[in-house]
C-alpha positions, -999 to 999 in steps of 0.1 A, spaced: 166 -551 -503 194 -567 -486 192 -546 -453 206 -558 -420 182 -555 -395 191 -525 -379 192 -505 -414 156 -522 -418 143 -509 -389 157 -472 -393 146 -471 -432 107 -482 -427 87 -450 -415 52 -438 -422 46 -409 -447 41 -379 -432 7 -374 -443 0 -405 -420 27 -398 -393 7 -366 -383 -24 -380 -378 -33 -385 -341 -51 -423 -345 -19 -432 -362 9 -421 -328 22 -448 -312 5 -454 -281 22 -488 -270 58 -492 -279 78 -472 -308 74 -484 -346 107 -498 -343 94 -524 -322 64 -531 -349 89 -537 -377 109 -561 -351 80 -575 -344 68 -588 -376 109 -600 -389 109 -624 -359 73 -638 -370 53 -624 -339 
């Protein structure tokens, strides 16, 4: 896509069918960090 890493990390959300469910809310962290996460290979 050629996205800097802050663009990345603001562009990739869940849908909002999946963003309301309750087993799906972020219970360690923010999303953010997951997409961080997996770009530096963790």
């Amino acid at each position: 896509m050629g996205m800097h890493l802050a663009q990345l990390v603001e562009y990739v959300q869940l849908p909002e069918n999946l963003a309301s469910k309750d087993s799906l809310q972020p219970f360690c962290g923010h999303p953010e960090w997951g997409v961080l996460a997996y770009l530096a290979g963790a």
